[in-house]
VEXDREN-2710 file (C-alpha; in Angstrom, 1 decimal):
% VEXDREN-2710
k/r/px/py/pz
1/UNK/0.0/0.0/0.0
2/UNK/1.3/3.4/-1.3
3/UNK/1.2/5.7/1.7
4/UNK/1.4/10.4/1.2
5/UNK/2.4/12.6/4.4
6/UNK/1.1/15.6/4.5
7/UNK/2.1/17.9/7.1
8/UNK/0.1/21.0/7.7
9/UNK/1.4/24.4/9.4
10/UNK/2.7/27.8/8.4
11/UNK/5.2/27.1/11.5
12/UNK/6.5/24.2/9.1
13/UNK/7.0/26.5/6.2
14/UNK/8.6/29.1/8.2
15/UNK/11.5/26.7/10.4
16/UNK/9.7/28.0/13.6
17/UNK/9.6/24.4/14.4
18/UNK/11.4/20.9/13.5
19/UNK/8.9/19.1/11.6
20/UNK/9.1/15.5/13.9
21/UNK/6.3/14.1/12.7
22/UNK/7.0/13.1/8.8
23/UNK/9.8/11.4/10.5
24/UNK/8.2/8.9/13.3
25/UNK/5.2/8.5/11.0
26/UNK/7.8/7.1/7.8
27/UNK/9.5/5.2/10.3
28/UNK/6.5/3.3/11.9
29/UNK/4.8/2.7/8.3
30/UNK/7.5/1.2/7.4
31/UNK/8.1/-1.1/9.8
32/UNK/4.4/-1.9/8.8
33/UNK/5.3/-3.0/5.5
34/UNK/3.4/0.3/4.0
35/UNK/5.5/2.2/1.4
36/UNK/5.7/6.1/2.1
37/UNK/5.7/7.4/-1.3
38/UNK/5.9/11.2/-0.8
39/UNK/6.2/13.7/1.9
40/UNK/4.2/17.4/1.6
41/UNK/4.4/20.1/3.6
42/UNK/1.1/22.4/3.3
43/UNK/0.9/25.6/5.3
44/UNK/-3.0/26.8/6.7
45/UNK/-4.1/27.8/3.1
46/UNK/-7.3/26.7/2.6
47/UNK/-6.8/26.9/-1.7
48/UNK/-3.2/25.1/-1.6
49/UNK/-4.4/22.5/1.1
50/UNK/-7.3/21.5/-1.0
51/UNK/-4.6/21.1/-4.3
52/UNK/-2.4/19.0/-1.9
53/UNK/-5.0/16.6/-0.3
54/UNK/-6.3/15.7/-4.5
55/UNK/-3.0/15.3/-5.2
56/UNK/-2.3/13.5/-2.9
57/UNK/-5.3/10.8/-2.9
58/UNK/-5.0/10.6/-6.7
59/UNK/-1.3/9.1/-6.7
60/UNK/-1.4/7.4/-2.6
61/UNK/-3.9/4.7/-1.7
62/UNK/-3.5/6.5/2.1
63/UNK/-3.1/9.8/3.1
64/UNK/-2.2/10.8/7.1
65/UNK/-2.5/14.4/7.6
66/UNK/-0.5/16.0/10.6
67/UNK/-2.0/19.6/12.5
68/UNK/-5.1/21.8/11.8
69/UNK/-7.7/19.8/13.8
70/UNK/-7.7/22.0/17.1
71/UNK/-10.3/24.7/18.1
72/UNK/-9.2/28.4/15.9
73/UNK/-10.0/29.4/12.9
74/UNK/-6.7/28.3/11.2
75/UNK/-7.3/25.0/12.2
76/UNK/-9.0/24.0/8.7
77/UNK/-7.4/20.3/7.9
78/UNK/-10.4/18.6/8.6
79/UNK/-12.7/20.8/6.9
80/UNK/-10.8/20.9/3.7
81/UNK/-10.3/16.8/4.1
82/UNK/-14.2/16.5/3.5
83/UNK/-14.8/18.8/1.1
84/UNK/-12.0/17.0/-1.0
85/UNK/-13.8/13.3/0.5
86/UNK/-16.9/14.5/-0.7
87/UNK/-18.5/14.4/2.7
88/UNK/-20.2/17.4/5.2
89/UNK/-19.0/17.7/9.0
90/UNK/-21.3/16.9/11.6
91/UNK/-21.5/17.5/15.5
92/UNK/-20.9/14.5/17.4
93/UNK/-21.8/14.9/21.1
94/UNK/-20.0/11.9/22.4
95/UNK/-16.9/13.5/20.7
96/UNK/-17.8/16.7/22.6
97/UNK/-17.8/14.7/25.9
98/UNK/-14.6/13.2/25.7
99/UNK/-13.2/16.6/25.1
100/UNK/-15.0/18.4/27.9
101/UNK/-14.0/15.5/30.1
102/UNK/-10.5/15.9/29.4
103/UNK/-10.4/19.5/29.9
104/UNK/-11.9/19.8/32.9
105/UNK/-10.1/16.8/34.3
106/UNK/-6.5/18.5/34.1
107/UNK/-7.7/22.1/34.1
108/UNK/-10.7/22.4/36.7
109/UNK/-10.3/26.1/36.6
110/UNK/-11.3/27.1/32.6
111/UNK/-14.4/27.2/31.0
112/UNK/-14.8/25.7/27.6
113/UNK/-15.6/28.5/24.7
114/UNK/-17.7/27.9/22.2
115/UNK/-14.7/27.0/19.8
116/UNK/-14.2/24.3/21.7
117/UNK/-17.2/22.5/19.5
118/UNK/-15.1/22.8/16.0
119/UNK/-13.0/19.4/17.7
120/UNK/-16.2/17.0/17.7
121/UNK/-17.1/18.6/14.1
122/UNK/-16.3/15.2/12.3
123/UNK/-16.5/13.7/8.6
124/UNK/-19.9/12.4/8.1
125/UNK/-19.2/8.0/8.0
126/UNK/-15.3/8.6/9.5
127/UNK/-13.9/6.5/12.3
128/UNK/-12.8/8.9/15.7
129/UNK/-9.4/8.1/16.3
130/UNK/-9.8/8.9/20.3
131/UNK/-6.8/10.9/21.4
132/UNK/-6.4/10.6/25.4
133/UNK/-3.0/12.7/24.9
134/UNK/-5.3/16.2/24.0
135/UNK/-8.1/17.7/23.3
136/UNK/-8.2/17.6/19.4
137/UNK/-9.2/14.0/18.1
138/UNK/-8.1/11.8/15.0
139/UNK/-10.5/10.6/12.5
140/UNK/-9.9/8.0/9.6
141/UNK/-12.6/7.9/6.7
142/UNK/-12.1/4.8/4.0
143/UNK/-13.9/6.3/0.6
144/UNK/-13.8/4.9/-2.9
145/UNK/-11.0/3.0/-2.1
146/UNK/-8.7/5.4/-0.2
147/UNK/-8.3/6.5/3.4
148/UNK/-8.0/9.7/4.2
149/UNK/-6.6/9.8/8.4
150/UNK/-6.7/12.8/10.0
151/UNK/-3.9/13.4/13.1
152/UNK/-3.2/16.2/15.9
153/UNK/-0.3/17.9/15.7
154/UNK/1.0/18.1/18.8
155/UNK/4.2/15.0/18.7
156/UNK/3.1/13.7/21.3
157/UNK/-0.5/13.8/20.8
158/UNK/0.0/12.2/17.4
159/UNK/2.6/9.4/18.4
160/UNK/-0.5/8.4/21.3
161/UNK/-3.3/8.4/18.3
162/UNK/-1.4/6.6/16.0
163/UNK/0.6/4.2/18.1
164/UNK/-2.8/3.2/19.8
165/UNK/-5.2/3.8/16.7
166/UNK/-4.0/4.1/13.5
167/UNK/-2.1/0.8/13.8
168/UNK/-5.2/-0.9/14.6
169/UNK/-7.3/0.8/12.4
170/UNK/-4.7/-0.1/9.5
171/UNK/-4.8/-3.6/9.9
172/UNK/-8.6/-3.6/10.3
173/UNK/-8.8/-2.3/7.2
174/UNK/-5.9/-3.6/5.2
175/UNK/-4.2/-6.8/7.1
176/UNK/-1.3/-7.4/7.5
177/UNK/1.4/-5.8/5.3
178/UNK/4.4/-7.4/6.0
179/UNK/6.7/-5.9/8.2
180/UNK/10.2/-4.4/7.5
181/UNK/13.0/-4.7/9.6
182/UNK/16.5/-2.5/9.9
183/UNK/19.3/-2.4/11.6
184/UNK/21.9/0.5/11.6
185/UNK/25.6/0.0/12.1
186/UNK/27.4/3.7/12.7
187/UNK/31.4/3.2/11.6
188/UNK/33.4/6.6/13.3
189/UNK/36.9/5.6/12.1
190/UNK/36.2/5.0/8.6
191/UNK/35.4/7.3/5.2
192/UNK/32.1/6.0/2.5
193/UNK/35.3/4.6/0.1
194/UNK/36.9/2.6/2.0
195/UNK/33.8/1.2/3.8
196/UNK/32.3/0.7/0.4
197/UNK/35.2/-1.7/-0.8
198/UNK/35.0/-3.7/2.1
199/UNK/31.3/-4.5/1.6
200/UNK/30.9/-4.3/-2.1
201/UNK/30.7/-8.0/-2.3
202/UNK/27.7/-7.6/-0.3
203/UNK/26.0/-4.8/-1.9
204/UNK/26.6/-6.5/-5.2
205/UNK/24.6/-9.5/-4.3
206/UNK/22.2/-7.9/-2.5
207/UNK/18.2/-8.4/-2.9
208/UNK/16.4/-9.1/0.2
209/UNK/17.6/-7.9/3.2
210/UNK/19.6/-4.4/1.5
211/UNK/22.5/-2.5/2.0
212/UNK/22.3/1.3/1.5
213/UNK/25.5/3.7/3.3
214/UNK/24.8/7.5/4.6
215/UNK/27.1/10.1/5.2
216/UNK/26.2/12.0/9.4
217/UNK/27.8/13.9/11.3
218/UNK/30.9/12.4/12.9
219/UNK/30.0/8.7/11.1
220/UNK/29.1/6.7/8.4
221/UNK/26.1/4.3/8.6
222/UNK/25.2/1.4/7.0
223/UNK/21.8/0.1/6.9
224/UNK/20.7/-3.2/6.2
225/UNK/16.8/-3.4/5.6
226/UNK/15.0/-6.8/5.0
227/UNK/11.1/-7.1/4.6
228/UNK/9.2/-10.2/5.2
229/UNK/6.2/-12.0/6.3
230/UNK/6.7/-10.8/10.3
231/UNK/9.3/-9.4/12.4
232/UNK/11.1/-12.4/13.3
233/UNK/11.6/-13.6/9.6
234/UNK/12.8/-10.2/8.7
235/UNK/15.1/-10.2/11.6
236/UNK/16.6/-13.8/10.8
237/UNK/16.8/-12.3/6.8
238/UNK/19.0/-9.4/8.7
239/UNK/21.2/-11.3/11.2
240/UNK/23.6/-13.1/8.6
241/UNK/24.4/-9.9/6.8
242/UNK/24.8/-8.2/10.6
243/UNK/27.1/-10.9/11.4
244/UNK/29.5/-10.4/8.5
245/UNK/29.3/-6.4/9.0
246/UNK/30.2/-7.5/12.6
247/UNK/33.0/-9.8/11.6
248/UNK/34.8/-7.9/8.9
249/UNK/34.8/-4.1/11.4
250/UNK/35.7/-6.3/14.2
251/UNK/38.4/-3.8/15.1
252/UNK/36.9/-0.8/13.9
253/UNK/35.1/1.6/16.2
254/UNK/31.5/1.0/15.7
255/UNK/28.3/1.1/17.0
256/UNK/24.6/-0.5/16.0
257/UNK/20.9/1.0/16.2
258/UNK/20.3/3.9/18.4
259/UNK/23.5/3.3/20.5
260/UNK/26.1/5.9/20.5
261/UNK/30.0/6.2/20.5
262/UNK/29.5/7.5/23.6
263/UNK/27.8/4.3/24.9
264/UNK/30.4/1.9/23.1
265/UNK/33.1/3.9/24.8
266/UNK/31.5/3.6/28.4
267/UNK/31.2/0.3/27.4
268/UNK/35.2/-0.6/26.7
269/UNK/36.0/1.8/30.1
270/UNK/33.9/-0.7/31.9
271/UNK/35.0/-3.7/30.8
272/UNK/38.5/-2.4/31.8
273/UNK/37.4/-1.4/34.7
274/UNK/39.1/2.6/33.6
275/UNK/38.3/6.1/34.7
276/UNK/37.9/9.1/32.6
277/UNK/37.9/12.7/32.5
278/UNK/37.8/16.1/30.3
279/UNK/39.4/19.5/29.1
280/UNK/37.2/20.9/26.8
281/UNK/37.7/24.5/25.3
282/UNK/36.3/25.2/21.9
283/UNK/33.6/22.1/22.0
284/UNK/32.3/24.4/25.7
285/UNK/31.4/21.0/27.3
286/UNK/29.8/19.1/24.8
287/UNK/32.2/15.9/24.9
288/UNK/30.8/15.6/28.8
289/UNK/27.6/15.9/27.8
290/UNK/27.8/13.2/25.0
291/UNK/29.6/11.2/27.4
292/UNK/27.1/11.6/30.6
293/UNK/24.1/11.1/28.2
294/UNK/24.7/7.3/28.4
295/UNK/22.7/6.1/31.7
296/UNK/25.2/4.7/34.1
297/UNK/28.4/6.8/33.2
298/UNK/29.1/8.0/37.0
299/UNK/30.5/4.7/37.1
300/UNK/33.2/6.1/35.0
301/UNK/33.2/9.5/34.0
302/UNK/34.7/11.5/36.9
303/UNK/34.0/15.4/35.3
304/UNK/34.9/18.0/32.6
305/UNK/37.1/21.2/33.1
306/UNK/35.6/23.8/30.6
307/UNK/39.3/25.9/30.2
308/UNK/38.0/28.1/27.6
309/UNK/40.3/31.1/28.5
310/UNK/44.3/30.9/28.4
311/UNK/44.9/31.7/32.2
312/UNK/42.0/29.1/33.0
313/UNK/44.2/26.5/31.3
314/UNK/47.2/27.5/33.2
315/UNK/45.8/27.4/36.1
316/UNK/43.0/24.7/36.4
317/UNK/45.5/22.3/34.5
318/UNK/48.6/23.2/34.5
319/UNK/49.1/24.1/30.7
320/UNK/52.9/26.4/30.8
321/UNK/52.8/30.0/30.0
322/UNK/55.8/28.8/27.4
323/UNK/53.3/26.5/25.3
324/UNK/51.0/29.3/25.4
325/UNK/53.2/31.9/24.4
326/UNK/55.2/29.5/21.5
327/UNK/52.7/27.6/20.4
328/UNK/49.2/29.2/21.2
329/UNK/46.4/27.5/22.6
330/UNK/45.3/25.8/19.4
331/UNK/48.4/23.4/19.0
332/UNK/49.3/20.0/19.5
333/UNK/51.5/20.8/22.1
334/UNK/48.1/22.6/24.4
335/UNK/46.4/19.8/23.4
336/UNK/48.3/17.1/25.1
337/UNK/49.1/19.7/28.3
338/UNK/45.4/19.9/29.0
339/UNK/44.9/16.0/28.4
340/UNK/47.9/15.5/31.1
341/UNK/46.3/18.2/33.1
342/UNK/42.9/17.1/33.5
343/UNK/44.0/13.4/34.1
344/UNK/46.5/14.7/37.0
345/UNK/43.2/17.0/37.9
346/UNK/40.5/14.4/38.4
347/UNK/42.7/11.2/38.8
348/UNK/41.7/9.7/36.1
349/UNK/42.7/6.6/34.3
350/UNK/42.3/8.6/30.5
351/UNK/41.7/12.2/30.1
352/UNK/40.6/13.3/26.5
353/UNK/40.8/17.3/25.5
354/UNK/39.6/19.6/22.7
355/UNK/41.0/23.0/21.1
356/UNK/40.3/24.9/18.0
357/UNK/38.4/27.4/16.2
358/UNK/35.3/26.6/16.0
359/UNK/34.5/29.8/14.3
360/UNK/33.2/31.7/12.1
361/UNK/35.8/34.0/13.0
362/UNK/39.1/33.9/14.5
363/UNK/41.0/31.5/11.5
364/UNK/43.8/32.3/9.4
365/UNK/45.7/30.3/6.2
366/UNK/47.9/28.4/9.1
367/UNK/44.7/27.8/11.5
368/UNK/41.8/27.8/9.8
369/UNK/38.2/27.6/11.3
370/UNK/37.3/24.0/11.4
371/UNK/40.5/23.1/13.1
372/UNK/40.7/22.0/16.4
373/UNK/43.6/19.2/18.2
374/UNK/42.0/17.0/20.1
375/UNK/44.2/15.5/23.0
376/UNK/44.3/11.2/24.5
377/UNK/46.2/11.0/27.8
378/UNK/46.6/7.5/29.9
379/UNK/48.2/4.9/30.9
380/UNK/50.1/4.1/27.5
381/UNK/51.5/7.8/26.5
382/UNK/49.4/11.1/25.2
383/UNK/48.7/11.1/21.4
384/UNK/47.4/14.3/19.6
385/UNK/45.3/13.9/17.2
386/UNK/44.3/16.7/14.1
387/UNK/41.2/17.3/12.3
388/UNK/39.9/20.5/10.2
389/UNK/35.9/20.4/10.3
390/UNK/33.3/22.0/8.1
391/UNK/30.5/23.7/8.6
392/UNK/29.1/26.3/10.7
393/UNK/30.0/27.1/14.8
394/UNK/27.6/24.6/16.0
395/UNK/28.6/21.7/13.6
396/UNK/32.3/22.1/14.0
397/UNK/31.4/22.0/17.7
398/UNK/29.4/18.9/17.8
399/UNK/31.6/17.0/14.7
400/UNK/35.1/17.8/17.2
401/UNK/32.7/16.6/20.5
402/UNK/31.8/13.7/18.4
403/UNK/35.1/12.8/17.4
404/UNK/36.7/13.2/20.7
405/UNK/34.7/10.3/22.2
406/UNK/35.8/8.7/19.0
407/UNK/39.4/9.1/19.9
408/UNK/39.3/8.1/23.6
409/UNK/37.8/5.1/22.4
410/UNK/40.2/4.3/19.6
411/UNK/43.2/4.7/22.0
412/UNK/41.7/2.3/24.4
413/UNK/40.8/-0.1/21.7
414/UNK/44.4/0.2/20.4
415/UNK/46.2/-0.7/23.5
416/UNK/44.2/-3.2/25.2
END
């Protein structure tokens, strides 16, 4: 079944806010065996949202809307979706109960306005998709062959009403569809090339599961997708192709799923049974945030020294005046100071440290923005390592944070 997204807000249109949605909804489907075809964006046009909903149920066998079904006057999805079904809106006062009930339930103290009717206005024959996360509810009309599901904007409104709906409404309607089943293996010491001509064997001979590569921030992934009957069969389609990804990075620094770097490196300084600490100047923190995002990492991670000034790295860890002065504080030779420093500092087994420019300003032809030295201390020696970044302040900042963990991992894994 050929699934269309259509997400509707002029908040979309203008970046005021991160559309979320297209991308849980895509991922569920899928999983469902449904194939997500397109993805529009619509702002509250009454003209342009009527083109997009036709267009949309002439090339889609389903179309889920996202936004427009609260109680104001821009809130016109639902009315547009039956004029385009064909149908009129009607008042359903069971509808209106449920969302007088939940109203007064968490907020005693308000009165409902009369706007508050335009939520139980519903498509004349359409299923109500109950929605115990708000006010506004979802509704799912099958016409002529096509289904037409309205959903709340709201994230979390719309992951309740679909997660406890839409899936069973779906498979009311349509049955099973198969189910589609990925897994995603991050690689943080290797470029696309050199990844690609260790797996092209693979890719080549590929059919069901896949292999498709990405290019993120700080990492390549790989993702091998298989579809099948149900999730187990998928997963078993998956697991031999997982198993030779597994085998031939077996000493590369990688990761699977949703699990970060961060967690595979908390990972290697527990099974060592290590310690670790920070000096952090141009990334402002952010490697001790990555690292302390991983539940469980007090176990390991004794703290970060955020040395962002020149005197604060003299005195908080010891950096010399002489480095300072000969080699400034972006250098190889800072670097591995604040490394040594913070590991002296907190005691620490390894001590990893970041500085550079992480601009827009402040570069020159020798040092430009982008560059930043990033800094392993323990047990077996300091190492320095150099990278040049692109991309704007915050990228820089979170590719260098990014690769940091990177590096305190790949000197463990090196040495032990």
């Amino acid at each position: 079944m050929l699934v269309e997204l259509v997400t509707t807000g002029s908040e979309l249109l203008l970046g005021e806010i991160v559309n979320e949605n297209v991308r849980y909804l895509s991922q569920q489907l899928n999983k469902m065996g449904y194939s997500v075809i397109y993805q529009t964006t619509v702002g509250d046009n009454p003209n342009r949202m009527e083109t997009v909903l036709r267009t949309a149920l002439n090339r889609a066998d389903i179309v889920i809307t996202t936004g427009g079904l609260g109680p104001t006057q821009g809130d016109v999805t639902k009315i547009i979706g039956a004029q385009v079904m064909g149908v009129s809106l009607v008042f359903r006062k069971d509808v209106m109960e449920g969302v007088t009930a939940w109203i007064k339930l968490r907020h005693p103290e308000r009165d409902l306005t009369d706007n508050q009717r335009r939520q139980a206005m519903i498509p004349e024959g359409a299923t109500v998709l109950a929605n115990e996360a708000g006010t506004a509810p979802g509704t799912a009309l099958y016409k002529n062959g096509k289904v037409l599901i309205h959903l709340p904007g709201p994230p979390s409104e719309m992951r309740w009403v679909f997660n406890n709906r839409v899936k069973t409404y779906l498979r009311h309607i349509f049955g099973s569809q198969g189910y589609i089943y990925s897994t995603y293996v991050k690689i943080y010491d290797m470029g696309e090339a050199r990844i690609e001509d260790m797996i092209m064997d693979l890719v080549e001979r590929q059919s069901n599961p896949t292999i498709a590569m990405y290019a993120r921030i700080g990492f390549v992934e790989v993702r091998v997708t298989a579809k099948a009957a149900d999730e187990e069969t998928a997963k078993a389609l998956v697991r031999p192709v997982e198993d030779e990804l597994r085998k031939r990075l077996r000493r590369a620094a990688v990761t699977y799923n949703d699990e970060t770097v961060a967690a595979a490196l908390g990972r290697a300084l527990l099974d060592r049974k290590l310690t670790m600490s920070c000096a952090e100047s141009c990334t402002g923190g952010l490697v001790g945030s990555y690292i302390t995002d991983v539940a469980g990492s007090s176990a390991y991670f004794l703290g970060s020294a955020g040395t962002y000034q020149d005197g604060v790295k003299t005195k908080l860890l010891g950096v010399s005046s002489e480095t300072l002065r000969l080699h400034t504080a972006v250098s190889e030779e800072t670097a591995a100071e604040m490394a040594e420093g913070s590991r002296k500092l907190y005691g620490s087994d390894i001590a990893v440290s970041t500085t550079g420019i992480a601009g827009p300003d402040g570069g020159t032809k020798e040092k430009p923005a982008g560059l930043v030295y990033t800094g392993v201390a323990g047990p077996w020696g300091t190492t320095v390592y150099k990278s040049v970044f692109p991309g704007e302040r915050k990228e820089v900042k979170e590719r260098a944070a990014t690769k940091a963990v990177y590096h305190a991992l790949q000197y463990i894994m090196e040495h032990s």
